[in-house]
Structure formats: C-alpha cells, structure tokens
BASE-729381 format. One record per residue (C-alpha): x, y, z; residue in one letter. Coordinates in steps of 0.5 Angstrom, whole numbers, plus 500, padded with zeros to 3 digits. Example, Ala and Ser with C-alpha at 12.3 -4.5 7.8 and 13.67 -1.06 7.14 Angstrom:
// residues 2
- px	py	pz	type
- 525	491	516	A
- 527	498	514	S
This chain:
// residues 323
- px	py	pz	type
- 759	303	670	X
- 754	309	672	X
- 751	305	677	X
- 746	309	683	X
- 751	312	688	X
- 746	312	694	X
- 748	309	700	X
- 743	303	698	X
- 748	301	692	X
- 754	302	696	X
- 751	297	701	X
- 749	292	696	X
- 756	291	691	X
- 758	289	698	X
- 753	285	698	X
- 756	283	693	X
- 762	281	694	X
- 760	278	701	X
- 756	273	697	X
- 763	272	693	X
- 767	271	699	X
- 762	266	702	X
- 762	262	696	X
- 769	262	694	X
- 773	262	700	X
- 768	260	707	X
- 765	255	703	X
- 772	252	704	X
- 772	251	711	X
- 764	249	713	X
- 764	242	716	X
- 763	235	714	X
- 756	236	716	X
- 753	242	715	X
- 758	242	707	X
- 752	248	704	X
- 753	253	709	X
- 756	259	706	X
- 753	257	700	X
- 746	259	703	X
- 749	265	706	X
- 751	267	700	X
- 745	265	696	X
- 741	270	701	X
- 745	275	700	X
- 744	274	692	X
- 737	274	693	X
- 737	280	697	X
- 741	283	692	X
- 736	281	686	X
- 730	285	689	X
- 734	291	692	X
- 737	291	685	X
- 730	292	681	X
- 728	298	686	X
- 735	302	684	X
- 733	300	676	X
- 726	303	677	X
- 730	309	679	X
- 734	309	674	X
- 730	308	668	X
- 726	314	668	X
- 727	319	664	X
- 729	315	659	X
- 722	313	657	X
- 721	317	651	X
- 726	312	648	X
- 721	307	644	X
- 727	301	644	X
- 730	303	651	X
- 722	303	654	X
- 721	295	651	X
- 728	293	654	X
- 726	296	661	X
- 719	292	660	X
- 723	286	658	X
- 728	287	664	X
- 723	289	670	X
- 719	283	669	X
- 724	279	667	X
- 725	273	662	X
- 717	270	661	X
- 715	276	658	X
- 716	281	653	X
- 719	279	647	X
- 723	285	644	X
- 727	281	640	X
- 734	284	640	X
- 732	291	639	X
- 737	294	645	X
- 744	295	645	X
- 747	290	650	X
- 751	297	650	X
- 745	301	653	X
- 743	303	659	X
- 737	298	658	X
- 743	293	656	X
- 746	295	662	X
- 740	293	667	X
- 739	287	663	X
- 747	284	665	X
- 746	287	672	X
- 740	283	672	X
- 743	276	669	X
- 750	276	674	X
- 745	276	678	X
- 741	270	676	X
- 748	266	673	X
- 751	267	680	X
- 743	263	683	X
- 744	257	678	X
- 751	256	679	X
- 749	257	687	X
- 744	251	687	X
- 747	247	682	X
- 753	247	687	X
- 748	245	693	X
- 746	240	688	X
- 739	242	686	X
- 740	242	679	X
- 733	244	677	X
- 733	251	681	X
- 740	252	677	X
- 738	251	671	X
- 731	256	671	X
- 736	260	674	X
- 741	259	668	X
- 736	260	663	X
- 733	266	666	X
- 741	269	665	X
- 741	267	658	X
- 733	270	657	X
- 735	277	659	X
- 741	278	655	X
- 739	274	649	X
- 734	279	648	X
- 741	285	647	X
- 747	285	642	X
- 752	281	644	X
- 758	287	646	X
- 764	287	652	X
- 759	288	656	X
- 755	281	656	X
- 759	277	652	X
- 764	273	659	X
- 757	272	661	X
- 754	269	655	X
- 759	264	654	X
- 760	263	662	X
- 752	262	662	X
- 752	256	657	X
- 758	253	658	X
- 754	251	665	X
- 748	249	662	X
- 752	245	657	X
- 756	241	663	X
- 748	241	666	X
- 745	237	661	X
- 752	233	659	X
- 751	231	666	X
- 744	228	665	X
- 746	225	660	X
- 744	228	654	X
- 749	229	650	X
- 746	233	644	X
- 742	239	649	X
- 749	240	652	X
- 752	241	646	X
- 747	246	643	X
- 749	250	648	X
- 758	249	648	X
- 757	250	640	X
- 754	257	641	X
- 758	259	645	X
- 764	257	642	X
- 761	261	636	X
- 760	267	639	X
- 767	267	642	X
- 770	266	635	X
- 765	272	633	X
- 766	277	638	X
- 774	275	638	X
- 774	277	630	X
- 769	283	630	X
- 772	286	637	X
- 777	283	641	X
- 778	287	647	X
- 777	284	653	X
- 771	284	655	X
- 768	287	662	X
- 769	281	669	X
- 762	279	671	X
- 764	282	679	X
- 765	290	675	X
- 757	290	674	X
- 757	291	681	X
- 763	296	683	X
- 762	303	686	X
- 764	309	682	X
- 771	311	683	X
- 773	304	685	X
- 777	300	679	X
- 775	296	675	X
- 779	288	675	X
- 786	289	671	X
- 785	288	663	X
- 790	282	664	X
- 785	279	669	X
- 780	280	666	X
- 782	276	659	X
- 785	271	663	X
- 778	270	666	X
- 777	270	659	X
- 780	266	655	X
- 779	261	661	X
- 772	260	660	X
- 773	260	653	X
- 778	254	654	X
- 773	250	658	X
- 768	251	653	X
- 773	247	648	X
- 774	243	655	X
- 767	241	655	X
- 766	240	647	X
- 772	234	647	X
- 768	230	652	X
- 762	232	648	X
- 764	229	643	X
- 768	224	644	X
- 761	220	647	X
- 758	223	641	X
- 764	217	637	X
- 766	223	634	X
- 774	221	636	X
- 777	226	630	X
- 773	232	633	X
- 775	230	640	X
- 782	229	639	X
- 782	236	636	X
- 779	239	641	X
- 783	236	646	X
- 789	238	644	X
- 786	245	643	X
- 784	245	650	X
- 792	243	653	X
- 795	248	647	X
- 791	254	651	X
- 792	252	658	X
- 799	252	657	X
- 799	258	653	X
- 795	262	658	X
- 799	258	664	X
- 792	255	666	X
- 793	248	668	X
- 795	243	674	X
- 802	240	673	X
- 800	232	674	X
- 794	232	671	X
- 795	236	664	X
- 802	232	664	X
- 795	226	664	X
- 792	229	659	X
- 796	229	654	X
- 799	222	655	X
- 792	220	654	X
- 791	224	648	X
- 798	220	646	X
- 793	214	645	X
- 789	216	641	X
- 795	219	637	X
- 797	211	637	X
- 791	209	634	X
- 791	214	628	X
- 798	211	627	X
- 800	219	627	X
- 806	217	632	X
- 810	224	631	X
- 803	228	634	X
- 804	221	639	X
- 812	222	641	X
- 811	229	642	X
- 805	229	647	X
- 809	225	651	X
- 815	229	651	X
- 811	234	653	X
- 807	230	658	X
- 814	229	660	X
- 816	235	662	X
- 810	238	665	X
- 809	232	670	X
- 816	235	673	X
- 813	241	675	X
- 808	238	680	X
- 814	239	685	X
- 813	237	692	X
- 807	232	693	X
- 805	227	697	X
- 809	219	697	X
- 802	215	694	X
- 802	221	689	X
- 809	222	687	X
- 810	214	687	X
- 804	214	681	X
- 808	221	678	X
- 815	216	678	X
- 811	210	675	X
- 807	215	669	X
- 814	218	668	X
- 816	211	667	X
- 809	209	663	X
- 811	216	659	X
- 819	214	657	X
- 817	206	655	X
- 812	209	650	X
- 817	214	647	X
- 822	208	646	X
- 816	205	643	X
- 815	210	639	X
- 821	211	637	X
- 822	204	634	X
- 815	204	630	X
- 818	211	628	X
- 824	208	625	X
C-alpha cells in the first residue's frame, strides 16, 4: 500500500504497532488494581493516530480532485461517517477506498478498545463508525477482513445485551459477504495491520493472513449457533455448531479441552434427535481430542478423567440404542 513515506508516516505505523503491543501483550501483565492501563496507552496512541492519519490523507488527495467519484468518497472520508452520502460510488480498491479502510482500522481497533475497558456505548459508535466508511466503497481484499470482523463485534455487542435479533442482522451479513466474496474472489484478503506498514517492509505471510481469515469467519458461525439457539431455532443451532467445530479442526484453531466439550454437547443434541450415528461420532471425536489437552493442572485433569469417563459410558450407551 502506497502510503506517505515522510518520517510522520514512519512514526505513526509505529504508533501502530505500539498500540498493538500494549493491547495484546502489556495488557497481560498490568496489576490487579489498575487492570486498564495498557489499554489507555493504547487508546491514546489510536487517537493520536486517527488525527494525525487525516493531515496525511489531505496530502495525499490532491491531485485527484478532478475525479468526480474519487472527490465524493475523499468528502465521505474527511468528514467521516455523519455525512456525505455517495452511495457505493468508489471502489474499496481505490485510493479513495484505501483512505476510507485506513480510517475505519482505526475506528475498529477504538471500539474493540472501549468495549474492552467495558464502555460499551464508546465501542459501539466506534464500531459503527468503521461499518459507516466502508459501507460506502465495493466490498474488495482490501475491506473484506475488516467488514466481517466489525459485525462480528457488533453482533456479539448486541448479543450481549440481549437483543438477539440486532445481533443477528449483523452475523448474517457478514456470514453473506464471506460466502460471496469467497465465490467471486477467494484470495486472502489484506490483515488489518498491513494498512499501516512502511514501504519496502513485508506484508503479513498469505498463510497468516487466511488463517486470521478463516478464523473470524469461524467466529462468525461461532456467534450464529449461540444466536440461534436462544432464537429456539435448535436444527439451525445444531448446524452451525457443527460447522464451527468442523473448521476449527481444520484450521488447527481450538483448545483441546474445551472443543472436546463442545462436541460431547452437541452429542446431546444429536441424542435427542435420535440421530445416534452423529451422536457416536461426536463422542469418539470428543474422545480423542480430550487427549491432546497434555499436561494440566490436578483439579482440571481430575474433571478431564471424569468427562473421559462421561464421553465412553454414553458411547456404550449409544452403541446399545444403535443395536
């Protein structure tokens, strides 16, 4: 991404990357009574970011003004999401659709912040600042992660407050837009932390980035059966479930213990359908996926040993019901 080289951009993609370290590793360590901190740091340097990032764009949009289309987006895009309605008049492809993604990491990585720090309303006009300036440029590589990603949050926002049908509005777009773009494009799209790297330094590896990916299109099934098991839609729930245990095996994307869980819960359900086949193999899979937990604490390994134990009497049970 051709980005402004001047020693300003230099310093904010470290920016950056520091926000990104204080989020995802410092925040690890900070005390019992001051559990926010790194996340504040990191929420200043976003902010510091947001504002410096909008000086570079004016620089970079000239020039460009002769381009009717590409003039309606750079509005859209300097005075952020409350006006300018241009429709999906420019190509998220474009140096217009490139500002407007810049912009809206920057805006998705501010709500995840506050909803993080717990202040839900800040993360949500965040959220759907991010939704506000891509949704107005095509869905392409370039937006497609962070489209998902931003209603994947918003969708466990509303799930959390218990509105149930908001948050489903939201996975189901973006569980539509990934089967769409995986049908029409299918390359792996850009990582969120490529937008802000400096010319010459290497973006993330393809295999990291489809894993990331796939990852959050797994989250959006993920989030779906839980919607729509409170919606009493069991059949769908089911599904969904089974889709979401299916790709984190197959994208080596789960926690031993707690998929080996899942799956003997979805077992019941299987059960209760009397479609003991599906039932039997949850199980077996439970099983052997419990095994892989290795070395763990005695209170846990004495509940591992006992939902062993759970797992093998329903298989015999099963396999008796089978018969």
């Amino acid at each position: 991404m051709a980005a402004n080289q001047s020693s300003e951009w230099r310093t904010l993609c470290e920016k950056f990357r520091l926000a990104q370290e204080l989020s995802e590793v410092e925040s690890r360590k900070d005390p019992e009574n001051n559990p926010f901190r790194s996340k504040y740091k990191a929420r200043d340097l976003l902010k510091e970011i947001h504002c410096s990032l909008k000086k570079i764009l004016i620089v970079e949009e000239e020039g460009e003004a002769d381009n009717e289309a590409d003039c309606k987006c750079r509005q859209m895009v300097d005075e952020e999401p409350e006006n300018g309605e241009c429709g999906k008049s420019c190509s998220g492809d474009s140096p217009a659709g490139l500002r407007a993604a810049r912009l809206a990491v920057v805006q998705y990585y501010l709500g995840v912040n506050h909803i993080e720090t717990e202040e839900l309303s800040a993360g949500e006009q965040h959220l759907m600042n991010c939704m506000k300036l891509i949704d107005k440029c095509t869905t392409t590589r370039e937006n497609v992660s962070l489209f998902i990603q931003a209603r994947n949050q918003l969708g466990i926002l509303w799930a959390g407050r218990d509105e149930i049908e908001k948050a489903q509005g939201f996975l189901e777009i973006a569980e539509s837009m990934y089967l769409l773009y995986m049908r029409e494009d299918g390359q792996p799209p850009l990582d969120l932390q490529d937008f802000f790297v400096l010319e010459g330094e290497e973006l993330s590896q393809q295999e990291k980035i489809r894993s990331r990916f796939e990852m959050a299109y797994t989250h959006t099934l993920y989030y779906l059966a839980q919607v729509y098991k409170n919606l009493q839609q069991y059949e769908r729930a089911g599904q969904y479930c089974h889709s979401t245990l299916q790709r984190q095996l197959e994208y080596k994307q789960f926690v031993p213990l707690e998929w080996a869980i899942n799956a003997a819960t979805l077992s019941q359900y299987y059960i209760t359908k009397t479609r003991y086949m599906e039932a039997r193999h949850c199980l077996a899979a439970a099983s052997v996926i419990a095994t892989l937990a290795g070395e763990i604490p005695s209170e846990a390994a004495a509940k591992e040993s006992g939902f062993l134990c759970g797992v093998h009497s329903c298989m015999l049970l099963l396999v008796k019901l089978s018969l």
